[in-house]
MISEMI-40973 format. One record per residue (C-alpha): z, x, y; residue number from 1. Coordinates in steps of 0.25 Angstrom, whole numbers, plus 5000, padded with zeros to 4 digits. Layout:
BEGIN
+------+------+------+-----+
!    Z !    X !    Y ! pos !
+------+------+------+-----+
!    Z !    X !    Y ! NUM !
...
+------+------+------+-----+
//
This chain:
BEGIN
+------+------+------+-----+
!    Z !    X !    Y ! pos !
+------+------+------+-----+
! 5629 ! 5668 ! 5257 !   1 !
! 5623 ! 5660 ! 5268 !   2 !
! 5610 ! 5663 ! 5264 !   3 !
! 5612 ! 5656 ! 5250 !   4 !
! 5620 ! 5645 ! 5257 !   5 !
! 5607 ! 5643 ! 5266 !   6 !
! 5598 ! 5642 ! 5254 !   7 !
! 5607 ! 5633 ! 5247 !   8 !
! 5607 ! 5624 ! 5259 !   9 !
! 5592 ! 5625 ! 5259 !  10 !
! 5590 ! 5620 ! 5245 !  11 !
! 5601 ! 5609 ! 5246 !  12 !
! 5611 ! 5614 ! 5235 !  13 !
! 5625 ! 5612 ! 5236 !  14 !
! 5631 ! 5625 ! 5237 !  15 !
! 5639 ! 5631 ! 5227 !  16 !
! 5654 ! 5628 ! 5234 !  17 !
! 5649 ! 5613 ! 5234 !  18 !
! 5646 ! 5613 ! 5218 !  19 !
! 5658 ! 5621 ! 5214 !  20 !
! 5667 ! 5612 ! 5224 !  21 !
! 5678 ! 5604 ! 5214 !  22 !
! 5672 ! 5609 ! 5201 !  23 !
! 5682 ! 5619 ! 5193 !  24 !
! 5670 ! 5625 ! 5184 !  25 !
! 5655 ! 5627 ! 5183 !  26 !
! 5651 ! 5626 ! 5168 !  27 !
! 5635 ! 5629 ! 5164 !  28 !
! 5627 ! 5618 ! 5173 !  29 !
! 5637 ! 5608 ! 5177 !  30 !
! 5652 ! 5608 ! 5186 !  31 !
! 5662 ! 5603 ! 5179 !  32 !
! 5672 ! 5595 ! 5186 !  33 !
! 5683 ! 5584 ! 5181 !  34 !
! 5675 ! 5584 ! 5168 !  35 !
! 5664 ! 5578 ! 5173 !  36 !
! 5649 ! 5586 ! 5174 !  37 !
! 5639 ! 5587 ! 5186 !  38 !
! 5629 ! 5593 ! 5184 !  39 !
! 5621 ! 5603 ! 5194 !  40 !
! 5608 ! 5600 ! 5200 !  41 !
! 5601 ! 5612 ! 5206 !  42 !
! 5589 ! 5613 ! 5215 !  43 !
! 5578 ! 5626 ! 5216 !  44 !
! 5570 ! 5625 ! 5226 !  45 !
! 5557 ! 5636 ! 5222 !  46 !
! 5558 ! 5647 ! 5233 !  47 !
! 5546 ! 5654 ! 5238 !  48 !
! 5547 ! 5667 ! 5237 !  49 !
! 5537 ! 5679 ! 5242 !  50 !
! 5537 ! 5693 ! 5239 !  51 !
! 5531 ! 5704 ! 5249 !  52 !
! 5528 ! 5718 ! 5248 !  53 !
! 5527 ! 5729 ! 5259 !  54 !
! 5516 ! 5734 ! 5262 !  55 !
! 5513 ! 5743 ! 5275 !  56 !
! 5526 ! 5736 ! 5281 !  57 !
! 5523 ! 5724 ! 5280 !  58 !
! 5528 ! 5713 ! 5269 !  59 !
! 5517 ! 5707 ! 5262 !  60 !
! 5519 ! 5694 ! 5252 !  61 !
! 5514 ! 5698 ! 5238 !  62 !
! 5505 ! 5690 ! 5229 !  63 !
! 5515 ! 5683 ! 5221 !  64 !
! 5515 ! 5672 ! 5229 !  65 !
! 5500 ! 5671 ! 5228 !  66 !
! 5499 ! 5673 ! 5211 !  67 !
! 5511 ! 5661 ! 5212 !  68 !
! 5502 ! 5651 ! 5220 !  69 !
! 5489 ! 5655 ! 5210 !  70 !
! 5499 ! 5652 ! 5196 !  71 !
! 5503 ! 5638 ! 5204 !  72 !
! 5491 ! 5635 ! 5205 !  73 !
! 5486 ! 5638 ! 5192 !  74 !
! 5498 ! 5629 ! 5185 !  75 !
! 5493 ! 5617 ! 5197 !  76 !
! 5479 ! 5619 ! 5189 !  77 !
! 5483 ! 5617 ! 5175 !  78 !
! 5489 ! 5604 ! 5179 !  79 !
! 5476 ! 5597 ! 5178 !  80 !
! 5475 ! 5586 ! 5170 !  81 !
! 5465 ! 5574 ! 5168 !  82 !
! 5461 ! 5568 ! 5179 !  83 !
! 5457 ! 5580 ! 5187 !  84 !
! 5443 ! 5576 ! 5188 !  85 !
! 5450 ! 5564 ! 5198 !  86 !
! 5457 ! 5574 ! 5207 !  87 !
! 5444 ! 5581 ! 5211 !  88 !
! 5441 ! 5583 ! 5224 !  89 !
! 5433 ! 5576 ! 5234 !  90 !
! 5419 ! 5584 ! 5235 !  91 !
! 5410 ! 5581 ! 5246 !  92 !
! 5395 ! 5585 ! 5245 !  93 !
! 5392 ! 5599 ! 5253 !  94 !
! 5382 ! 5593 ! 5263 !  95 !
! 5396 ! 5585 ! 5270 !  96 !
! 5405 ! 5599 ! 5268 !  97 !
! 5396 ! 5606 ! 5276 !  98 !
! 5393 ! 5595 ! 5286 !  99 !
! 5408 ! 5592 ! 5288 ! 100 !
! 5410 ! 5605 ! 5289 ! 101 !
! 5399 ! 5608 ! 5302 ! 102 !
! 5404 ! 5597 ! 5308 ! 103 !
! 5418 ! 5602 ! 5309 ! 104 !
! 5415 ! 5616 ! 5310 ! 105 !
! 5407 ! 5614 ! 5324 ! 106 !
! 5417 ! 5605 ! 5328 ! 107 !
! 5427 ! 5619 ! 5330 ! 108 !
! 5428 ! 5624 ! 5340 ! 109 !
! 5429 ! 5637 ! 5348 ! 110 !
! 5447 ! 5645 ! 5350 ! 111 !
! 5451 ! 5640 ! 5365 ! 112 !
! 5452 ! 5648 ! 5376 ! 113 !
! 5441 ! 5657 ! 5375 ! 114 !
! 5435 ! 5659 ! 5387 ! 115 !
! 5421 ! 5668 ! 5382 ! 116 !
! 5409 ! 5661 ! 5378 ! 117 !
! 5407 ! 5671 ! 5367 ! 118 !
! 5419 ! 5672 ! 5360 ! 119 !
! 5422 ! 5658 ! 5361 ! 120 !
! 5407 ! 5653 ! 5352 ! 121 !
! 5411 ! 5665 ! 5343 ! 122 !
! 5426 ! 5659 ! 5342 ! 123 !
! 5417 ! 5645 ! 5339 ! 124 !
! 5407 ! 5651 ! 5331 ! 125 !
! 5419 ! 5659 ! 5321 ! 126 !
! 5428 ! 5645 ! 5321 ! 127 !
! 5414 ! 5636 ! 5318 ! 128 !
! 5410 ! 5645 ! 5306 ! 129 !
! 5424 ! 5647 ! 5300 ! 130 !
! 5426 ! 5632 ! 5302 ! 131 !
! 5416 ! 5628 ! 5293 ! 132 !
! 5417 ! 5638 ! 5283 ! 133 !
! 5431 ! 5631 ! 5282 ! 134 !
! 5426 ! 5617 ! 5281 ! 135 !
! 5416 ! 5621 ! 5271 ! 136 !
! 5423 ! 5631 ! 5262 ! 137 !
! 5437 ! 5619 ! 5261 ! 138 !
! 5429 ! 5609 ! 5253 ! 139 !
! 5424 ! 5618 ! 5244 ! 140 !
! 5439 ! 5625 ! 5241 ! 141 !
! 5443 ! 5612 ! 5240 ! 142 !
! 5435 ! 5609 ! 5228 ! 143 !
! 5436 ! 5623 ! 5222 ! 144 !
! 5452 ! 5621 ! 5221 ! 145 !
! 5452 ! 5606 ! 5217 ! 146 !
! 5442 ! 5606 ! 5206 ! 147 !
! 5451 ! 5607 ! 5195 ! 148 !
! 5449 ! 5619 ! 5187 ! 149 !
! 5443 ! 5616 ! 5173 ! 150 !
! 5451 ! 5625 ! 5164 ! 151 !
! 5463 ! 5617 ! 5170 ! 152 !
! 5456 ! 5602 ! 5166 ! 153 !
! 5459 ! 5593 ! 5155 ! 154 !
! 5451 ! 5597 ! 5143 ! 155 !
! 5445 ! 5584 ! 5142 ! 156 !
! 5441 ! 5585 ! 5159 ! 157 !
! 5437 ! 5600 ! 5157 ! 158 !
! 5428 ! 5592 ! 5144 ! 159 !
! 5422 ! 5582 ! 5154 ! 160 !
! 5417 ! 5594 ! 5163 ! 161 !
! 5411 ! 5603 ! 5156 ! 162 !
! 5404 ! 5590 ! 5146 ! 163 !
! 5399 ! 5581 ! 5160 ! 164 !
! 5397 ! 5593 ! 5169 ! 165 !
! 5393 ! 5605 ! 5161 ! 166 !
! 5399 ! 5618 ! 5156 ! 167 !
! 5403 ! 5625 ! 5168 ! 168 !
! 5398 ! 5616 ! 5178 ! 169 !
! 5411 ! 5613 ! 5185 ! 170 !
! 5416 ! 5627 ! 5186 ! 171 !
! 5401 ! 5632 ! 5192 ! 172 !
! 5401 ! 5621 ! 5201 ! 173 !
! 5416 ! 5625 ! 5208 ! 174 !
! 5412 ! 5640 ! 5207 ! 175 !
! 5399 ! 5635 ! 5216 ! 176 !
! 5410 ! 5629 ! 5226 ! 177 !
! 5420 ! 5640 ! 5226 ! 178 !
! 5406 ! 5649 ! 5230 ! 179 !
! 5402 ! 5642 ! 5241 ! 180 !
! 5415 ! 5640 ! 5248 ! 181 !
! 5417 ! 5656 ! 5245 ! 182 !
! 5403 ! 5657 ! 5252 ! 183 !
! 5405 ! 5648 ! 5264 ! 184 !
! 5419 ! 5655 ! 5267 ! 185 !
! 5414 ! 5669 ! 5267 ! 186 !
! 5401 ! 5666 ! 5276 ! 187 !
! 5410 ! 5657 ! 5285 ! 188 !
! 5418 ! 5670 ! 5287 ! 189 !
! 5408 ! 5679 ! 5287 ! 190 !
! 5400 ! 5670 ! 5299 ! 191 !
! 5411 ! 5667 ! 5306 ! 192 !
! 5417 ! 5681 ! 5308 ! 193 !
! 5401 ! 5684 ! 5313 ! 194 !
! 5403 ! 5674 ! 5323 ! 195 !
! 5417 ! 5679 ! 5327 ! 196 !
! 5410 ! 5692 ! 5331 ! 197 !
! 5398 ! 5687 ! 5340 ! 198 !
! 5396 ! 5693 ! 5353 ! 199 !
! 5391 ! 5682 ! 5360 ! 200 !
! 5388 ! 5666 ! 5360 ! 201 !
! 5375 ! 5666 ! 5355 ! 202 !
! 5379 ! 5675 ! 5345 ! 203 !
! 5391 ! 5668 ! 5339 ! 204 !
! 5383 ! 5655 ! 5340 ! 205 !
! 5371 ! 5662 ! 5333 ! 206 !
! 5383 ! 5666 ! 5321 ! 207 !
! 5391 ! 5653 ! 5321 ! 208 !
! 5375 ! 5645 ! 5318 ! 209 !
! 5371 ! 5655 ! 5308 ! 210 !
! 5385 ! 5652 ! 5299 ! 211 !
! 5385 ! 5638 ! 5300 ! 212 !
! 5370 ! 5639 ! 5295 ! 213 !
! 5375 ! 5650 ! 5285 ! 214 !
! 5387 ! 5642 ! 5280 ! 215 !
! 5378 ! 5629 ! 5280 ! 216 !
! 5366 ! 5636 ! 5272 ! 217 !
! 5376 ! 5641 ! 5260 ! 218 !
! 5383 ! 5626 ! 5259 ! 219 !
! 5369 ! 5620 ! 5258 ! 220 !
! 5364 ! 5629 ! 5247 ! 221 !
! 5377 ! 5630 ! 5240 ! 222 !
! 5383 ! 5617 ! 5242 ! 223 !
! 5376 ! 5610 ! 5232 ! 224 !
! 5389 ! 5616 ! 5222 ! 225 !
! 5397 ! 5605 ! 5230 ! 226 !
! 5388 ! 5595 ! 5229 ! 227 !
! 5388 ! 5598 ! 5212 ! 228 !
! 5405 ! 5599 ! 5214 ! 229 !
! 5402 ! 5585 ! 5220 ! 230 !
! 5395 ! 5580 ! 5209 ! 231 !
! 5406 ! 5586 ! 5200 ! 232 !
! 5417 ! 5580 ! 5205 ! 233 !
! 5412 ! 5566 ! 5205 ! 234 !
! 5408 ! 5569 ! 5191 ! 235 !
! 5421 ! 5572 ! 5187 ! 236 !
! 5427 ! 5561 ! 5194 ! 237 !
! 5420 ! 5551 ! 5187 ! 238 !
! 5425 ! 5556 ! 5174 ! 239 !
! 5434 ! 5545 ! 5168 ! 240 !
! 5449 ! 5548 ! 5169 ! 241 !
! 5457 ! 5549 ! 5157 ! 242 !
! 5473 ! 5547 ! 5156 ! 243 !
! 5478 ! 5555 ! 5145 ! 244 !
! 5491 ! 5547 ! 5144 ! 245 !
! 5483 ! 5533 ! 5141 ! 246 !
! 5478 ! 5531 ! 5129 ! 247 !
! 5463 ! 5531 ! 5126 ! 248 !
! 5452 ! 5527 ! 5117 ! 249 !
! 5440 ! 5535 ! 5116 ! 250 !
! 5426 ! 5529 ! 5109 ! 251 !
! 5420 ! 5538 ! 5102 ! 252 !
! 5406 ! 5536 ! 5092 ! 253 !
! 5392 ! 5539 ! 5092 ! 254 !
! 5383 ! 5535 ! 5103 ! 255 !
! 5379 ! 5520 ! 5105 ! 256 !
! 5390 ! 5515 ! 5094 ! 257 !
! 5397 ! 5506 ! 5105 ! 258 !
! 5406 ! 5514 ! 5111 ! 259 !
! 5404 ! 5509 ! 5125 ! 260 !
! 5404 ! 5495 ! 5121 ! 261 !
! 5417 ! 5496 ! 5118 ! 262 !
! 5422 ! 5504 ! 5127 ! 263 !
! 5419 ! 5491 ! 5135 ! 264 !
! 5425 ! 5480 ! 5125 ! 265 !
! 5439 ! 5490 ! 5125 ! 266 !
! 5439 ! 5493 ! 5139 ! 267 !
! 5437 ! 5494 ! 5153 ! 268 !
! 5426 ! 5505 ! 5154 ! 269 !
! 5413 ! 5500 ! 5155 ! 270 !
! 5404 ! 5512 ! 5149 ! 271 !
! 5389 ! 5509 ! 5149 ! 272 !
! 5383 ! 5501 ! 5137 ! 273 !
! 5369 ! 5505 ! 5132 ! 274 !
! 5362 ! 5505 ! 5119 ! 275 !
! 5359 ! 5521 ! 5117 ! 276 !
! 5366 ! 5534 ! 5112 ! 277 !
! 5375 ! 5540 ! 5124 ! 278 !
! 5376 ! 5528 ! 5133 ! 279 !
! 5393 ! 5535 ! 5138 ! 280 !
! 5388 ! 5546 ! 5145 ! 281 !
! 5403 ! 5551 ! 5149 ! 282 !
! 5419 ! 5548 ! 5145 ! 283 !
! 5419 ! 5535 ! 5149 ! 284 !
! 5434 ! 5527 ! 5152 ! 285 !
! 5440 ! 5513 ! 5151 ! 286 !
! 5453 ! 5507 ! 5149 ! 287 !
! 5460 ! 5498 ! 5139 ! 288 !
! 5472 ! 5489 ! 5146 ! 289 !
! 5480 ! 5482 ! 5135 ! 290 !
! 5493 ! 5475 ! 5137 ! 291 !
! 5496 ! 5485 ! 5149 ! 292 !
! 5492 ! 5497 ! 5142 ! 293 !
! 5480 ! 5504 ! 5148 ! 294 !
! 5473 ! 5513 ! 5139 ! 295 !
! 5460 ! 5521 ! 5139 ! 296 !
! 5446 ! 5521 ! 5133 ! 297 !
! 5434 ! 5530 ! 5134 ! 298 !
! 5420 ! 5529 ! 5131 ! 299 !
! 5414 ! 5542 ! 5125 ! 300 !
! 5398 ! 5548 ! 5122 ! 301 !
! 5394 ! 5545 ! 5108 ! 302 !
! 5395 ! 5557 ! 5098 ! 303 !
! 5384 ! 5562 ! 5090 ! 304 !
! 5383 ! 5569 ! 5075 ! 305 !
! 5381 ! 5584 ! 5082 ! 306 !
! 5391 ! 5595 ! 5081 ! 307 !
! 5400 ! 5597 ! 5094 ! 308 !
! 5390 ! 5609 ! 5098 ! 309 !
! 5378 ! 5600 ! 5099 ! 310 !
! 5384 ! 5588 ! 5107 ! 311 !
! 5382 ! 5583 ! 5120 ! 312 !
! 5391 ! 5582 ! 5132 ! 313 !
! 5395 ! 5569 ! 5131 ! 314 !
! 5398 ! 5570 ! 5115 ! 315 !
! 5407 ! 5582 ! 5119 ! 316 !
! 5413 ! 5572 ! 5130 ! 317 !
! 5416 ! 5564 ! 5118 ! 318 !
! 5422 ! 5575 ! 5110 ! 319 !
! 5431 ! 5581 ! 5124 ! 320 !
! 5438 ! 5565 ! 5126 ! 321 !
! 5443 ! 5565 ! 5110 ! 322 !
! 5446 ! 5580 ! 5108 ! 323 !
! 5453 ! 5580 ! 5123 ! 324 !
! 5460 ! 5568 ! 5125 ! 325 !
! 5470 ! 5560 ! 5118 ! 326 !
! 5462 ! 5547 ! 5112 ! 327 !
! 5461 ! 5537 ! 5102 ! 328 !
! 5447 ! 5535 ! 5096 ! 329 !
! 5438 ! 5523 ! 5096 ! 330 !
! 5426 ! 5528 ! 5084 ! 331 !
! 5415 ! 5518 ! 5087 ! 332 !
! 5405 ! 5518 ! 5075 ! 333 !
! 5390 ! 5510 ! 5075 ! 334 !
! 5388 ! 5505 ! 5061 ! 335 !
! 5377 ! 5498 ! 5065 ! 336 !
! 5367 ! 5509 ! 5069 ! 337 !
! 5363 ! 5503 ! 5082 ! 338 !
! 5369 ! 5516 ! 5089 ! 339 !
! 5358 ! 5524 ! 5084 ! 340 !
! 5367 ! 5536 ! 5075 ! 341 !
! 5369 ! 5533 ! 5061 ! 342 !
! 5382 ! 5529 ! 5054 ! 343 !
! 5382 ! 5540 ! 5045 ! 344 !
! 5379 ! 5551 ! 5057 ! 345 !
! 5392 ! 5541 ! 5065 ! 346 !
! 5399 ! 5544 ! 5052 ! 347 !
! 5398 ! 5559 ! 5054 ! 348 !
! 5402 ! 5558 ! 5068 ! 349 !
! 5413 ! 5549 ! 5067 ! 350 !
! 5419 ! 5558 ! 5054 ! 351 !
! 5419 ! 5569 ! 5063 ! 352 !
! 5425 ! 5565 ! 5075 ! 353 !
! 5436 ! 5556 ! 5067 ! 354 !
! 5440 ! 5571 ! 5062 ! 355 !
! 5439 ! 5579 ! 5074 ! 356 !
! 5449 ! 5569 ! 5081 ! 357 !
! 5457 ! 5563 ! 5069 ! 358 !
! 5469 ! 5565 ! 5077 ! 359 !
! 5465 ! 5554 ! 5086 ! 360 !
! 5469 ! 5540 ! 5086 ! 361 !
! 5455 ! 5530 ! 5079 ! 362 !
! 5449 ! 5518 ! 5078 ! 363 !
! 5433 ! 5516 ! 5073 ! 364 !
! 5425 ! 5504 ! 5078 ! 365 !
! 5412 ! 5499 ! 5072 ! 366 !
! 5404 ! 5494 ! 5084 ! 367 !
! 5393 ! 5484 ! 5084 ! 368 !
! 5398 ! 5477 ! 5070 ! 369 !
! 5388 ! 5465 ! 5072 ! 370 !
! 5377 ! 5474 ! 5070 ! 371 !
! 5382 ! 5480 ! 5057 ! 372 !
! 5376 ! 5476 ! 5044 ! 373 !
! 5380 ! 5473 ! 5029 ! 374 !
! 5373 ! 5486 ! 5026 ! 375 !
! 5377 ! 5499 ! 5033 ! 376 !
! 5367 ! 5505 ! 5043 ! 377 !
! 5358 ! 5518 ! 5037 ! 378 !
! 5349 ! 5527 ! 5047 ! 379 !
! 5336 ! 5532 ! 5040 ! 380 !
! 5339 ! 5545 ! 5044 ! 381 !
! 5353 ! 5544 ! 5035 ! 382 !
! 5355 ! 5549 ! 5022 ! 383 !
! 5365 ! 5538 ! 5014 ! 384 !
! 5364 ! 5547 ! 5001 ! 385 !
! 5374 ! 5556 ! 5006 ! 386 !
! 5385 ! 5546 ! 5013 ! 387 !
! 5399 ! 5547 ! 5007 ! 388 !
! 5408 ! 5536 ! 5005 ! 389 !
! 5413 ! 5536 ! 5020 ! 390 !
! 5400 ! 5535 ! 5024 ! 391 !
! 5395 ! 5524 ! 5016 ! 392 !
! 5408 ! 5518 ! 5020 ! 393 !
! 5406 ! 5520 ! 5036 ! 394 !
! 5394 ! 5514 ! 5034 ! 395 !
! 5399 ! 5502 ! 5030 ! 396 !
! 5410 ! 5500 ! 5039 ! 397 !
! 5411 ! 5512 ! 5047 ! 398 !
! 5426 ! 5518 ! 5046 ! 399 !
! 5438 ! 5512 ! 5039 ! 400 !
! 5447 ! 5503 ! 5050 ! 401 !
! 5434 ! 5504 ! 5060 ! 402 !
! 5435 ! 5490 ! 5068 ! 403 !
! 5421 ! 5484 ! 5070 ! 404 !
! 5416 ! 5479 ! 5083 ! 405 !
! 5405 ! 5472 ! 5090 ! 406 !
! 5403 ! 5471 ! 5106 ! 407 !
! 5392 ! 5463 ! 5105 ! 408 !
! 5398 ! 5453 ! 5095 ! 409 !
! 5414 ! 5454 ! 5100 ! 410 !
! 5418 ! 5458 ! 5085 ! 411 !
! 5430 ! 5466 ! 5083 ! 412 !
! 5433 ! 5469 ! 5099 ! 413 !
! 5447 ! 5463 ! 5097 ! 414 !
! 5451 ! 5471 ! 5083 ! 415 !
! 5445 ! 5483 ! 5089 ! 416 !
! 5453 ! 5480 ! 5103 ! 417 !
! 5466 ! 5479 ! 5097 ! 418 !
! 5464 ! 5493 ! 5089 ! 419 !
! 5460 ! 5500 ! 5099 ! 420 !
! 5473 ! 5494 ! 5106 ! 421 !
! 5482 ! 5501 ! 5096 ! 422 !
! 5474 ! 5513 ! 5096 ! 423 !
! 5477 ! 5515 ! 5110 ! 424 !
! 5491 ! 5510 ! 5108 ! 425 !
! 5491 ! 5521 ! 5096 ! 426 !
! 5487 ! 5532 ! 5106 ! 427 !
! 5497 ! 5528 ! 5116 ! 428 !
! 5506 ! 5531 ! 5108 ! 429 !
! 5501 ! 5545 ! 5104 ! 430 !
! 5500 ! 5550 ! 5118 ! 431 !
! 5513 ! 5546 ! 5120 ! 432 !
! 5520 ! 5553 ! 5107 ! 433 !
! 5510 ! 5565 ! 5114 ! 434 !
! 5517 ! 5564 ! 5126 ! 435 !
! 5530 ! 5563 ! 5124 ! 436 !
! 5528 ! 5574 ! 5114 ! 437 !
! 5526 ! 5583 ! 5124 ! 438 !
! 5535 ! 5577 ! 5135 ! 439 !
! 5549 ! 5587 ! 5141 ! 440 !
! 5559 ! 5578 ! 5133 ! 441 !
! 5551 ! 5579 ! 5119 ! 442 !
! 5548 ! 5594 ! 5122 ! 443 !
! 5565 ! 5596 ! 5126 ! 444 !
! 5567 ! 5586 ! 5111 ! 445 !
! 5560 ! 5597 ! 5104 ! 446 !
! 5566 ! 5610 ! 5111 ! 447 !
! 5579 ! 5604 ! 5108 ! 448 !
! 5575 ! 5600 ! 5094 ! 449 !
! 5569 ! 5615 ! 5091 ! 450 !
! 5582 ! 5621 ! 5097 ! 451 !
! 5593 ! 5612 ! 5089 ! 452 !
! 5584 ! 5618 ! 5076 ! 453 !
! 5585 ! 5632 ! 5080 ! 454 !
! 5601 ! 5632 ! 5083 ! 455 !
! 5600 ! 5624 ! 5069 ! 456 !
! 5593 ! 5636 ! 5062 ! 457 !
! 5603 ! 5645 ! 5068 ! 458 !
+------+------+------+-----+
//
């Protein structure tokens, strides 16, 4: 009994004489006293708790504590979200690592206290080597644990690796990593338990030179795996951040049909402006601030008339931001034929991308409507025979409800501003039906609902 009042003291809980005091009965979770109900509030504190077995008389702590550590960490790893690629860490270049690391590793120096020459540069020699196999393996440890794993990513950041960097380049890369610090940590042991065992000066200062120059002559030749995690990680870093709770426009259209430009007029990003195919190398971001409401807007490559299996890296970028992210569309068309793809081949692309994302919010712009003529634009290599009402209509005036602009001439920059202002507004809205859908009240609404049904059925 004073075991358990011990424990109840530790973990702050009135005892049970102080909660039954005055009341005349205890009724399911409250104490009901003079008709009036207070309810109980109860506190656990999680315990640790090993287990041991016996073995040659001596207690040993089994592995369950171990496979309990391994499973938190797994749940710490799915948590992942975007914006990981922000959390990276630090990497310095190999060539300072191994610097740093002599410096401080000379700078340790021999146990005090004893008294032979001998042992003592063998004490210095054993410390020195073991000392900078530390200051070399940490780093590198440190980049193998904090690199996030890419299975646990975001589908739209694990698209941005393997598109920019290259199928299987990131995992390689940290393998590389993980290598080197495995081999720096078993030649720093292996040298320094040689020079433990010298049986003179010279001899432990011949060892302690030879696994500096060992340890110094892997990190030179397999260093260059930091330098590329160096080149990864600011690669990532640059990546543009995306908030998944803020509403955002994407521009999507063939290549050269304006996109850029209006990703200027509409918003803060400033991507680069030139008159040829792929000028947006990347996913590039800006941001839309109307009457205190911030929203998103992104600058995307420009598709091409090729099945999936043919396209480039930056199309599939393309293709990752609408398929993984929640946004609203901006189809930019070029009736003009200044972008150099014909209407009819923009057709085709714009019939099946409207399609394959129906279920996202829309709006079509005609850009460079100054430059558009009475009759419709037709390539030589294009076969007018065999158009369909739709087409013979889109070459006219592109889609039904499209807005036509002009950047150059500041025709329909207000029209298309205030639609792409209800767009957003529109897709605010969605993402907030989204979310509260799946929100612990709407989730608890529903049990209930589905449980009043199934007394009902009874």
């Amino acid at each position: 009994m004073n075991g358990v009042y011990g424990l109840i003291q530790q973990w702050q809980l009135p005892s049970s004489k102080f909660l039954l005091r005055n009341s005349k009965r205890l009724h399911g979770k409250y104490l009901l006293h003079r008709s009036c109900v207070y309810p109980i509030v109860c506190f656990c504190r999680s315990m640790q708790t090993n287990t041991y077995e016996v073995a040659k008389g001596s207690y040993l702590p089994t592995t369950q504590t171990a496979q309990n550590t391994k499973s938190k960490d797994k749940v710490s790893l799915k948590n992942e979200n975007v914006g990981a690629f922000q959390k990276l860490p630090m990497v310095m270049p190999s060539v300072d690592i191994l610097y740093s690391a002599l410096r401080k590793a000379k700078r340790t120096s021999p146990t005090k206290g004893i008294a032979n020459i001998a042992k003592r540069e063998r004490n210095k020699g054993a410390k020195q080597l073991d000392a900078l196999m530390k200051e070399l393996a940490a780093p590198l440890r440190d980049y193998v644990d904090n690199f996030p794993r890419k299975k646990y990513l975001h589908p739209y950041e694990r698209s941005l690796i393997e598109l920019t960097l290259g199928d299987g380049n990131y995992e390689e890369v940290l393998m590389k990593v993980d290598t080197l610090r495995k081999k720096v940590v078993s030649v720093g042991k292996e040298h320094a338990s040689l020079c433990a065992k010298s049986l003179s000066k010279r001899e432990a200062e011949e060892r302690l030179s030879g696994g500096m120059g060992k340890l110094e002559e892997i990190f030179h030749h397999e260093g260059k795996a930091i330098d590329e995690l160096l080149d990864i990680a600011k690669t990532l870093r640059a990546m543009p951040v995306v908030d998944l709770e803020t509403p955002t426009l994407c521009l999507v259209g063939a290549p050269n049909v304006g996109k850029s430009s209006l990703v200027r007029i509409l918003s803060t990003g400033k991507p680069e402006v030139c008159n040829y195919p792929f000028t947006t190398r990347g996913i590039l971001m800006g941001h839309i601030a109307l009457n205190y409401q911030h929203f998103q807007v992104t600058d995307t490559p420009g598709l091409l008339r090729r099945h999936d299996e043919d396209r480039n890296n930056l199309e599939k970028l393309t293709l990752a931001v609408l398929s993984q992210l929640p946004t609203a569309i901006l189809y930019v068309h070029d009736l003009s034929g200044e972008c150099g793809m014909s209407p009819s081949d923009q057709y085709l692309i714009y019939k099946e991308i409207k399609e394959r994302f129906n279920d996202h919010l829309w709006l079509d712009v005609i850009s460079k409507s100054d430059l558009l003529q009475e009759s419709p634009v037709v390539f030589v290599s294009e076969d007018t025979t065999a158009d369909d009402d739709e087409m013979v209509q889109y070459r006219k005036k592109g889609p039904d409800g499209a807005i036509h602009v002009s950047v150059k001439g500041e025709q329909g920059l207000n029209e298309l501003k205030q639609s792409v202002h209800k767009l957003l507004i529109a897709q605010m809205d969605r993402i907030r039906n989204q979310t509260s859908d799946t929100s612990p009240e709407s989730l608890t609404e529903r049990f209930s609902q589905v449980h009043t049904i199934v007394n009902q059925s009874k």
